[in-house]
ROZA-115738 format. One record per residue (C-alpha): residue number from 1; residue in one letter; x, y, z. Coordinates in Angstrom, 3 decimals, always signed. Each point is the difference from the previous one (the first is absolute). Layout:
N
    n  res        c1        c2        c3
  NUM    A         X         Y         Z
...
***
This chain:
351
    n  res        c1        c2        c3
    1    X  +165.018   +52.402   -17.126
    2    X    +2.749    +2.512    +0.496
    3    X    +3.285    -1.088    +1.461
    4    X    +1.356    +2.717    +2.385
    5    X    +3.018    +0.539    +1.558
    6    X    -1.064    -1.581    +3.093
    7    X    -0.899    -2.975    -1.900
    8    X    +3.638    -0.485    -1.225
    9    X    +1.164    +0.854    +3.865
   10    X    -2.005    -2.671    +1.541
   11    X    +0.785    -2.318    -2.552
   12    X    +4.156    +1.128    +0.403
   13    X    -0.511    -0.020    +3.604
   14    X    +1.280    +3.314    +0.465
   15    X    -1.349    +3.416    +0.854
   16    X    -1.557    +2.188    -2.984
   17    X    +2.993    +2.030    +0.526
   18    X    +2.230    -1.739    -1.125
   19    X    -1.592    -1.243    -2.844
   20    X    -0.174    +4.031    -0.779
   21    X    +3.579    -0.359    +0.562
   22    X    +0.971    -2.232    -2.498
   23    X    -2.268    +1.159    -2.893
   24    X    +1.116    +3.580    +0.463
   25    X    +3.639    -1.582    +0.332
   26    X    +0.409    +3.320    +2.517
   27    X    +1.287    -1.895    +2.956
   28    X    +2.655    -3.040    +0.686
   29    X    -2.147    -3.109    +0.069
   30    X    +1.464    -3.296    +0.602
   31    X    +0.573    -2.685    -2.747
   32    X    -1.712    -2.551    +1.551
   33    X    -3.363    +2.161    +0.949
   34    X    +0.474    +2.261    -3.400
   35    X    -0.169    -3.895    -1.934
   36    X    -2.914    -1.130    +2.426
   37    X    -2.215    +3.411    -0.710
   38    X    +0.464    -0.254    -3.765
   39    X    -0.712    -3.531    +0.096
   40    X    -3.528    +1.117    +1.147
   41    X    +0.474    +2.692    -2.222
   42    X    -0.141    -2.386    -3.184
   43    X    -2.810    -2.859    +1.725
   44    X    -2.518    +2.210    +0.528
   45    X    +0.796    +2.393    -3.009
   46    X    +0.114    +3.094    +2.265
   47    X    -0.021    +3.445    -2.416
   48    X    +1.448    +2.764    +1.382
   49    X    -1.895    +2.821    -0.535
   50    X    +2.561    +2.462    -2.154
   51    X    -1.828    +3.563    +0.479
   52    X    -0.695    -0.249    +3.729
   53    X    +4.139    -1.414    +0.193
   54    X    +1.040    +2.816    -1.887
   55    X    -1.934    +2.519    +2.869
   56    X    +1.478    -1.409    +2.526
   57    X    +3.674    +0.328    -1.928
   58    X    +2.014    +2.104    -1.788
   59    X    -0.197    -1.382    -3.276
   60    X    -2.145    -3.246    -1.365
   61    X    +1.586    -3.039    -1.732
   62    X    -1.301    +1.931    -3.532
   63    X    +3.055    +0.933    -2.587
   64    X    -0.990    +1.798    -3.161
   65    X    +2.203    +0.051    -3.328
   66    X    -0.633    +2.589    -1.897
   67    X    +0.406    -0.571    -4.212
   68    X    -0.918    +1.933    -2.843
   69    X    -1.247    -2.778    -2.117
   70    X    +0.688    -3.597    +1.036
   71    X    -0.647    -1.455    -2.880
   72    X    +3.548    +1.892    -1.296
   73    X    +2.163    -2.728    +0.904
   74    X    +2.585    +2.809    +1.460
   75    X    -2.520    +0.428    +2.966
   76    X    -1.105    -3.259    -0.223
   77    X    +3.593    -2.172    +0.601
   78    X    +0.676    +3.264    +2.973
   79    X    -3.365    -0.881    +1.449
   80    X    -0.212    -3.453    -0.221
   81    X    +3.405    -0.265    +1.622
   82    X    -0.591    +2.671    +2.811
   83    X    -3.413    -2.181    +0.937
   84    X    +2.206    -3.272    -0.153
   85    X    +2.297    +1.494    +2.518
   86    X    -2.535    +1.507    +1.939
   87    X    -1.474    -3.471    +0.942
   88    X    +3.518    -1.627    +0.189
   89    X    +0.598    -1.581    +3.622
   90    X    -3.912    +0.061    +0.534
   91    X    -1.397    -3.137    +1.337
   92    X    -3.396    +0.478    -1.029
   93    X    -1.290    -0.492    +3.436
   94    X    -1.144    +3.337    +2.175
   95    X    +2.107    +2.368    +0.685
   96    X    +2.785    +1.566    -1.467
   97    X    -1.373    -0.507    -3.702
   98    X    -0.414    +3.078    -2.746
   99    X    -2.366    +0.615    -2.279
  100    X    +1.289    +1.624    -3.282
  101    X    -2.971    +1.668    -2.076
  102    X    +1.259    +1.058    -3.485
  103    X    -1.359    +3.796    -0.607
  104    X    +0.013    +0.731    -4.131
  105    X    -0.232    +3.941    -0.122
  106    X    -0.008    +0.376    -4.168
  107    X    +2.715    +1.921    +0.612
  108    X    -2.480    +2.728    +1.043
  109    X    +1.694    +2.094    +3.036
  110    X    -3.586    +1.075    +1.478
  111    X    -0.570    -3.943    +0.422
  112    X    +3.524    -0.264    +1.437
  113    X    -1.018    +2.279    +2.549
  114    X    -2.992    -1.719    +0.332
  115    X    +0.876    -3.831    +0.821
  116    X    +2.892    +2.206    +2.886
  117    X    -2.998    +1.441    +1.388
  118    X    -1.790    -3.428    +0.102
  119    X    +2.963    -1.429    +1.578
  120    X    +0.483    +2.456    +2.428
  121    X    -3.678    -0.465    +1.159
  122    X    +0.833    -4.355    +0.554
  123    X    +3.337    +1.138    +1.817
  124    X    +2.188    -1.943    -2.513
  125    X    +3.133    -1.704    +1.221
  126    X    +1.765    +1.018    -3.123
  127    X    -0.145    +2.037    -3.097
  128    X    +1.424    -1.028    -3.177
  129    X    +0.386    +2.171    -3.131
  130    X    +1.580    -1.179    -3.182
  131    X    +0.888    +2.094    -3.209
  132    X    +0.810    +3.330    -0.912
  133    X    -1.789    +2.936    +1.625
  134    X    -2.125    +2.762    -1.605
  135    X    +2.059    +3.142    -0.589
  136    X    -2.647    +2.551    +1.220
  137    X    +0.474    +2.529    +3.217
  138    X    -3.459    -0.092    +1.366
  139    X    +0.187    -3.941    +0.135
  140    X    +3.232    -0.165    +0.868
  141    X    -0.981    +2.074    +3.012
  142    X    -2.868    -1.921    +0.844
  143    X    +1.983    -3.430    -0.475
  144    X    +2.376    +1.077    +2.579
  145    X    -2.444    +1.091    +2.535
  146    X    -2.165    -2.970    -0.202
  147    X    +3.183    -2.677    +0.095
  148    X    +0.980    +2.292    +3.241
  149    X    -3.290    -0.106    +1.200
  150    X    +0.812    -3.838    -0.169
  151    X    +3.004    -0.325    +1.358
  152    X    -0.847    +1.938    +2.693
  153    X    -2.801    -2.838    +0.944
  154    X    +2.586    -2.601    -0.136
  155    X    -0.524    -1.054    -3.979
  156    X    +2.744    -1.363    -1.432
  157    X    +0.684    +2.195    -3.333
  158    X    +1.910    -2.085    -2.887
  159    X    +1.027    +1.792    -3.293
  160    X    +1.100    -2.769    -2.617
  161    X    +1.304    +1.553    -3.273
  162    X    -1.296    +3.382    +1.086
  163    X    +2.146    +3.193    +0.788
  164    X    +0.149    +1.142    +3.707
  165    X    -3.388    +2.066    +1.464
  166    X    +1.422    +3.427    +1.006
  167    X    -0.943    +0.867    +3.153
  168    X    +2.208    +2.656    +1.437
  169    X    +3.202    -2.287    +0.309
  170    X    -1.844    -2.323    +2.166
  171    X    +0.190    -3.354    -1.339
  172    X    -3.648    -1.634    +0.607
  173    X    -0.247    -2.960    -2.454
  174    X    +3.291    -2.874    -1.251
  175    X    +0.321    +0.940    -3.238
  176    X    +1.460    -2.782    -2.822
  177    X    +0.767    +2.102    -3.164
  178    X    +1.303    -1.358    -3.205
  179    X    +2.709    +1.920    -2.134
  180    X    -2.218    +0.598    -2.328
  181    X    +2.576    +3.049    -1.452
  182    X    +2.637    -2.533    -0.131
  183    X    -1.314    -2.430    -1.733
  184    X    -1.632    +2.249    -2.926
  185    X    +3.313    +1.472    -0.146
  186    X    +2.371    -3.407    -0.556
  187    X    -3.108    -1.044    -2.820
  188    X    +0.512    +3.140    -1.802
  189    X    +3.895    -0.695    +0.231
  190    X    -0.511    -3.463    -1.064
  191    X    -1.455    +1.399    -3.304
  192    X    +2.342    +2.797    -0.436
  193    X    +3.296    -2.782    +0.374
  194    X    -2.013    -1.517    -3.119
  195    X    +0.299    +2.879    -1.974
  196    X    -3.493    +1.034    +0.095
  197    X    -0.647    +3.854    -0.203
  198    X    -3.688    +0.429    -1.110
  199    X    -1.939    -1.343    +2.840
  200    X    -3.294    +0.721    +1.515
  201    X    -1.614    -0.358    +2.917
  202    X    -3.683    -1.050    +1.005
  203    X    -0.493    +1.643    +3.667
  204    X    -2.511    -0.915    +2.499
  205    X    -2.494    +2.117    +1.820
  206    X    +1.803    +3.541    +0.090
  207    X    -1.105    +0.152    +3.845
  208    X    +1.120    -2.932    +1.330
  209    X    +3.498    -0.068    +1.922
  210    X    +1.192    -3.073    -1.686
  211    X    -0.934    +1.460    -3.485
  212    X    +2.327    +3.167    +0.460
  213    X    +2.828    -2.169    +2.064
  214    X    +0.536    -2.239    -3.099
  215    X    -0.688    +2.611    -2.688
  216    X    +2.966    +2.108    +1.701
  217    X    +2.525    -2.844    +0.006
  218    X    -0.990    -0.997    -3.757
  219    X    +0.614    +4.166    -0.486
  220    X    +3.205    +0.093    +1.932
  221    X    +1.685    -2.469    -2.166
  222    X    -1.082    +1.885    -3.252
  223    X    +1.424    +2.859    +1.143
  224    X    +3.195    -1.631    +1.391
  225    X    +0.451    -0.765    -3.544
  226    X    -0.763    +3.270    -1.439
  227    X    -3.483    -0.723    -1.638
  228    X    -2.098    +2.077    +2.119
  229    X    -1.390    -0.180    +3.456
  230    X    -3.411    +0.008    -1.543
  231    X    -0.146    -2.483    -2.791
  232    X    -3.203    -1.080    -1.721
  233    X    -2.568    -1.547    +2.775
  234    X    -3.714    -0.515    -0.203
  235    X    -2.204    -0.649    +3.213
  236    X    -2.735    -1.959    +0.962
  237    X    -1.362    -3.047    +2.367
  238    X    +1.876    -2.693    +0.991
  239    X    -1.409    -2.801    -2.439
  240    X    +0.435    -1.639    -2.882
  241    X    -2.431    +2.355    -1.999
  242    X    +2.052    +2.944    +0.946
  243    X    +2.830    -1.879    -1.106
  244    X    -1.292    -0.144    -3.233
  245    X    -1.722    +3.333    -1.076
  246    X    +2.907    +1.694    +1.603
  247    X    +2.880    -1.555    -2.147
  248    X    -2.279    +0.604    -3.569
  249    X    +0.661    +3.553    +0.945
  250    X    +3.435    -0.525    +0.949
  251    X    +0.117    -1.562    -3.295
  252    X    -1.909    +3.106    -1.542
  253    X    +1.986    +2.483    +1.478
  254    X    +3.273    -1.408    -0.943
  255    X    -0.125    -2.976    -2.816
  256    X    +3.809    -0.701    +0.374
  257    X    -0.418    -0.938    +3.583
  258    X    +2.611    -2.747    +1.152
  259    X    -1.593    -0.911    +3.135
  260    X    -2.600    +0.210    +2.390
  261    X    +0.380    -0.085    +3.969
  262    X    -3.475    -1.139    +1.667
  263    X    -0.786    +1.285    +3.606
  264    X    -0.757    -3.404    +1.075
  265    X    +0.026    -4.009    -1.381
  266    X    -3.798    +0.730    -0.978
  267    X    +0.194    +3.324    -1.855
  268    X    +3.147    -1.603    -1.859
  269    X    -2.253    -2.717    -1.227
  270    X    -2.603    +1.921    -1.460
  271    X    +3.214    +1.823    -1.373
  272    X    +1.173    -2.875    -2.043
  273    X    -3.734    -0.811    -1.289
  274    X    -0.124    +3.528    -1.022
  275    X    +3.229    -0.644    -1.835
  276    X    -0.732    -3.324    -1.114
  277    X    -3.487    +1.516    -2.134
  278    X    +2.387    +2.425    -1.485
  279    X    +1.995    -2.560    -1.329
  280    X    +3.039    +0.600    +1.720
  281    X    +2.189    -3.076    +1.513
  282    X    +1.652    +0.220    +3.424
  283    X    +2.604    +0.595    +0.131
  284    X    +1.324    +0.025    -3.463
  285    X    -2.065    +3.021    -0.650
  286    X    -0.426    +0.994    +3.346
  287    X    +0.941    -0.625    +3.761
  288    X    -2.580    -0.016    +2.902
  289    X    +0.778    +0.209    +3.873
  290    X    -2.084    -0.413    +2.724
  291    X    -0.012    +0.829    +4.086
  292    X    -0.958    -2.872    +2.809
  293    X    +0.344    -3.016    -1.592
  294    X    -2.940    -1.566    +0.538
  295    X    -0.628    -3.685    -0.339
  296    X    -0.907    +0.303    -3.752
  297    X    +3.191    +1.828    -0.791
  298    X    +1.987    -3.030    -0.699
  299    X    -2.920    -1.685    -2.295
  300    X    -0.271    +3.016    -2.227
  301    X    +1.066    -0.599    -3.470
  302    X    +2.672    +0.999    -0.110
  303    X    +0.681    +0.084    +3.617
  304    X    -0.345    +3.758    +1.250
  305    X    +3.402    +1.530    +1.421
  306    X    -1.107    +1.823    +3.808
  307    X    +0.481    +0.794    +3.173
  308    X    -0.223    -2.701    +2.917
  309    X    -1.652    +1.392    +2.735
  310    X    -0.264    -2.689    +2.996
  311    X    -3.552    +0.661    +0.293
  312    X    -0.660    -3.254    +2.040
  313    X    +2.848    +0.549    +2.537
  314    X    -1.024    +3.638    +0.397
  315    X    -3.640    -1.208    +0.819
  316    X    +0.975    -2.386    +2.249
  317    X    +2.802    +1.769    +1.924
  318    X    -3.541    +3.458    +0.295
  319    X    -2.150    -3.410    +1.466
  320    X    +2.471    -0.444    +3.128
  321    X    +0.642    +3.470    -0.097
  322    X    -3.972    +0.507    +0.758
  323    X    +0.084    -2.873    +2.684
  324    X    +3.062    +1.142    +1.363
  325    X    +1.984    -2.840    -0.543
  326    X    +2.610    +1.747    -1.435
  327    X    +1.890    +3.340    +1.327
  328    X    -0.520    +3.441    -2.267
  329    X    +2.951    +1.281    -2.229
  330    X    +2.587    +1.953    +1.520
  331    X    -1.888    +3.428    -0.472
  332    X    -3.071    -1.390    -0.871
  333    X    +0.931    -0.479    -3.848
  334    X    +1.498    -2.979    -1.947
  335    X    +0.592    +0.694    -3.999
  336    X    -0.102    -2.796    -1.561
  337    X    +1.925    -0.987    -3.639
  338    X    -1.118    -1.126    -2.879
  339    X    +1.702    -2.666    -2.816
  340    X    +0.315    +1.029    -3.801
  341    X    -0.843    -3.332    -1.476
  342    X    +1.344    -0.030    -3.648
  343    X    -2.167    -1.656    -2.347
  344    X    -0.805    -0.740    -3.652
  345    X    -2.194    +3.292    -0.587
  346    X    +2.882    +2.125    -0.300
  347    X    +2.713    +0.304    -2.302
  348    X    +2.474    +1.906    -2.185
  349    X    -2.114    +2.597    -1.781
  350    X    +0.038    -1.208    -3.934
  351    X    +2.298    +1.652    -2.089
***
């Protein structure tokens, strides 16, 4: 039989409306009566039912995190740690509790737009999207309408290691960004303080905002030293396969190569395989450098020189952004450092 709110009223010996009161957490209860209703809440197993809630409210108790693959662990540590914070304070009784559905898009914008649209229809409380953004006008566009469209219902909109939405200077969504020029920049450096000179570089995706943020520091720093804004770069996915076709034609289009800077940790792996078949040692023959330093980094052998991105913080601080547990940036943006971690893949370039 089907427990109903009156059930759990008579059973609280209060009125139905303020058992509405406490589940929707929309009006000052007190302790005593808000401990007595979900008492009755937890005996007689009382669902609330979520759609007809969400009617009657602005928003549900539904958050969405939106990766491009979550079995990267890049999305996976920023979404795991945005969920964790999402539930943190919960109770796990009625009321006031989130639920935090992971959304894995294949980093295909027309399911980005999608899983919004999805949201928007179950009035999510909260919105968040992690990694860099596709690089294209007509989705830009319609990214920025639909996150309006949003925030205008009363969604919370998170970006977590993902540029700011433009949207005509209005500010709709808390955006964390990394400094993802920055840190491609000071790895570059750190090669160039070595003595290195031939280096290459195995891009990600060409469209993808973090792709051309990272590529333009690693540029910057060649041309700071008078090699060439350009340099020698090859592009393709973000994985290890990439990693590893695209250094054999570094390695074809310039044999005397002295290192090789990987988009991310995983590219940079398939990187040293690549360089391992050809009989190459690293790094007496060759350096390799990576970007995130994910939880293999430090394992590799040798242990792959990065960037430290604080992936799990910046997940977690997006969660109580999205439950509003913690205040926006000043402006709406937060840029966020990374660490060069110096490790055993790198070294003077062999004489």
């Amino acid at each position: 039989m089907t427990v109903t709110l009156a059930d759990v009223a008579a059973r609280a010996r209060v009125s139905p409306a303020t058992v509405s009161r406490v589940l929707n957490g929309n009006y000052p209860v007190a302790a005593s009566t808000r401990e007595r209703v979900l008492r009755a809440v937890d005996e007689l197993d009382y669902v609330l039912n979520g759609p007809a809630s969400a009617l009657a409210a602005a928003t549900s108790d539904l958050v969405g995190i939106l990766v491009n693959d979550i079995a990267d662990p890049f999305f996976g540590i920023m979404a795991g740690a945005a969920q964790h914070a999402i539930g943190e304070g919960a109770s796990g009784r009625a009321g006031g509790e989130k639920l935090a559905v992971v959304c894995n898009t294949g980093g295909s914008p027309e399911r980005e737009l999608t899983y919004l649209t999805l949201l928007q229809r179950q009035r999510a409380a909260a919105v968040v999207l992690t990694g860099g953004a596709v690089e294209d006008a007509d989705h830009i566009a319609a990214m920025a309408a639909k996150l309006a469209k949003l925030a205008d219902a009363g969604t919370r909109v998170v970006l977590c290691g993902r540029p700011p939405v433009p949207a005509a200077g209005e500010v709709i969504a808390a955006a964390l960004t990394f400094d993802n020029r920055g840190g491609g920049r000071r790895l570059t450096e750190h090669l160039l303080t070595l003595g290195h000179r031939r280096i290459g570089y195995v891009a990600g995706p060409a469209e993808r905002t973090t792709t051309r943020h990272r590529l333009e520091g690693h540029r910057a720093a060649m041309e700071a030293a008078g090699l060439g804004g350009e340099g020698l770069t090859v592009h393709g996915p973000y994985d290890r396969r990439s990693g590893y076709d695209a250094t054999l034609e570094l390695l074809r289009r310039d044999p005397d190569l002295t290192a090789v800077v990987a988009a991310n940790d995983t590219v940079a792996l398939g990187a040293c395989a690549a360089l391992r078949d050809r009989g190459l040692r690293i790094p007496d023959d060759i350096s390799v450098a990576g970007f995130d330093d994910l939880p293999f980094s430090v394992d590799a052998v040798p242990a792959l020189t990065t960037v430290r991105l604080p992936l799990h913080e910046a997940g977690a601080r997006a969660g109580r952004l999205a439950t509003g547990r913690e205040a926006p940036p000043p402006g709406g943006i937060a840029t966020i450092g990374g660490e060069l971690m110096v490790r055993a893949s790198t070294g003077r370039p062999a004489s």
